[in-house]
C-alpha positions as semicolon CSV with decimal commas, in nm:
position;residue;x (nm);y (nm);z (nm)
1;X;0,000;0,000;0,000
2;X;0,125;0,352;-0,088
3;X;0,215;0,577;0,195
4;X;0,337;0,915;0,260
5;X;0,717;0,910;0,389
6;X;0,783;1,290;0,391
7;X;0,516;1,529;0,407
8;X;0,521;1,842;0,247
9;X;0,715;2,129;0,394
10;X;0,794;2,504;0,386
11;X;1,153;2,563;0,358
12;X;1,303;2,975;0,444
13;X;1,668;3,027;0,343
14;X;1,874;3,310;0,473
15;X;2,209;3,418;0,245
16;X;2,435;3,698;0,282
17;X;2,614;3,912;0,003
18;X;2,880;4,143;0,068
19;X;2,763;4,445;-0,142
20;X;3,015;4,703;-0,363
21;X;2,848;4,937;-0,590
22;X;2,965;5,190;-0,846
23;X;3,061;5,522;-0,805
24;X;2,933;5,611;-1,103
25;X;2,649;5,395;-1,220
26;X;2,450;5,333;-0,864
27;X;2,258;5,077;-0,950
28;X;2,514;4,830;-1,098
29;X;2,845;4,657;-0,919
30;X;2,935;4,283;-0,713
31;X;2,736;4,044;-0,498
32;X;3,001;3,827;-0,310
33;X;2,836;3,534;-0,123
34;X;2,973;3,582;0,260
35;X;2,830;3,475;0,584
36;X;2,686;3,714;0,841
37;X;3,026;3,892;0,937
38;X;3,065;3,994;0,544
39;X;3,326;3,703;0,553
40;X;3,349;3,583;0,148
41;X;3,500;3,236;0,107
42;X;3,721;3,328;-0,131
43;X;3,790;2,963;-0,184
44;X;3,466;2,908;-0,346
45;X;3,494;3,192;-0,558
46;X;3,555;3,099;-0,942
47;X;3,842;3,323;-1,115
48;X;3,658;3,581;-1,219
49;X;3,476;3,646;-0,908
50;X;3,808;3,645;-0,749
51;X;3,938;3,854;-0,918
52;X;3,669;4,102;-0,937
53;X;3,675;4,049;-0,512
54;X;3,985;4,174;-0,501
55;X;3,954;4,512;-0,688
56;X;3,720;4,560;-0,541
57;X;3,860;4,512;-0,176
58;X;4,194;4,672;-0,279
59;X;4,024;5,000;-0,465
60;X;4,102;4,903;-0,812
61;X;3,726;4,930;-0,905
62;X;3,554;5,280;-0,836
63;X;3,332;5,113;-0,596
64;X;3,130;5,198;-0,267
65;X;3,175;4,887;-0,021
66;X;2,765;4,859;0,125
67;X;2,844;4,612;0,360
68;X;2,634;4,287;0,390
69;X;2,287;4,262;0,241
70;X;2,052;3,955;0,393
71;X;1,835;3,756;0,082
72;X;1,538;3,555;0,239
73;X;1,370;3,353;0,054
74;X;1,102;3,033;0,107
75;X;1,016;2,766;-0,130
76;X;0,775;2,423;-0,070
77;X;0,939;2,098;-0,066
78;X;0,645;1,850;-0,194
79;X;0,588;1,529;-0,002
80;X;0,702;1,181;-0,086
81;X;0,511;0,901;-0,098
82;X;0,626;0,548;-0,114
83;X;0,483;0,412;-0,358
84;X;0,325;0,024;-0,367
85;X;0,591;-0,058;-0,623
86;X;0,858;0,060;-0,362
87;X;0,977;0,318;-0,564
88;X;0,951;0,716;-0,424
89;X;0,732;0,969;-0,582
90;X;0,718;1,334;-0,544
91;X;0,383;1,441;-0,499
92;X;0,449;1,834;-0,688
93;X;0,144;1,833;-0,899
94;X;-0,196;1,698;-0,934
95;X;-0,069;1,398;-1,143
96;X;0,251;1,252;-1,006
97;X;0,309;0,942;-1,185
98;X;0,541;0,675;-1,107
99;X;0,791;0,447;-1,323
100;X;0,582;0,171;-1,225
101;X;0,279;0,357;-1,379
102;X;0,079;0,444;-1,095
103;X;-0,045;0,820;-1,055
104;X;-0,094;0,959;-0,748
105;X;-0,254;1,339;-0,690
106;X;-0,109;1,611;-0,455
107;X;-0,257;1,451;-0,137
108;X;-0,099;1,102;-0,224
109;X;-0,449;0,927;-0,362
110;X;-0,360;0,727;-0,610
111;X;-0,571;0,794;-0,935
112;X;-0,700;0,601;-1,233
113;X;-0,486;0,516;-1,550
114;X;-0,462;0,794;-1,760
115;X;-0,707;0,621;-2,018
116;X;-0,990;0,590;-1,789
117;X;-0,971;1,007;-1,794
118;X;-1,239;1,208;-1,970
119;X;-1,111;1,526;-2,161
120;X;-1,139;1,862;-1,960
121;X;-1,430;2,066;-2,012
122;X;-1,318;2,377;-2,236
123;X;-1,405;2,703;-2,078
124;X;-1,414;2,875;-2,412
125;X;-1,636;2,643;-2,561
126;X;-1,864;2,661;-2,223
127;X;-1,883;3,036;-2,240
128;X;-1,901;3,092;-2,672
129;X;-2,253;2,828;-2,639
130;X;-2,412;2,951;-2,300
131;X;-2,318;3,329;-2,366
């Protein structure tokens, strides 16, 4: 029997960017991932990024330093559901299907084969013959 293994959660992430800014065009400059201190792992920085961190840190760039800047941001992980074949399935839309060929809807119910389903009722067509 299918069952739910993970239900569906709400997931908030907090980043940190060390801001520099141009002098002369405001609104454009560098976004350096950091952690709360401003600290930039320059180890993870590419070579570009590097490179651009350190004119910026050592004046090269006509640049304001701004400090660090704190991104929030939330997303939905979907629930998983254990499907009867075994296999898991994440339930992220109203027709989940799994390799085995069962479908299973946002809540985990596990729906008829696709060719059991009538067409959708057009709107449109509704609203052109009623109208």
């Amino acid at each position: 029997m299918s069952k739910i293994i993970k239900k569906r959660e709400r997931v908030t992430v907090t980043t940190y960017e060390h801001v520099y800014t141009h002098v002369d065009n405001p609104g454009s400059g560098f976004f350096f991932p950091c952690d709360r201190m401003g600290i930039v792992d320059v180890d993870s920085l590419k070579p570009a990024g590097l490179e651009n961190f350190r004119k910026c840190v050592e004046k090269e760039y006509n640049v304001v330093d701004r400090g660090v800047e704190e991104r929030t941001h939330s997303y939905t992980e979907p629930a998983v559901l254990r499907c009867n074949c075994g296999r898991h399935v994440h339930l992220e839309t109203n027709d989940n299907e799994c390799r085995c060929g069962a479908i299973y809807n946002l809540f985990g119910q596990e729906l008829a084969p696709r060719d059991q389903w009538e067409e959708e009722d057009n709107c449109d067509d509704y609203y052109n013959t009623y109208n």
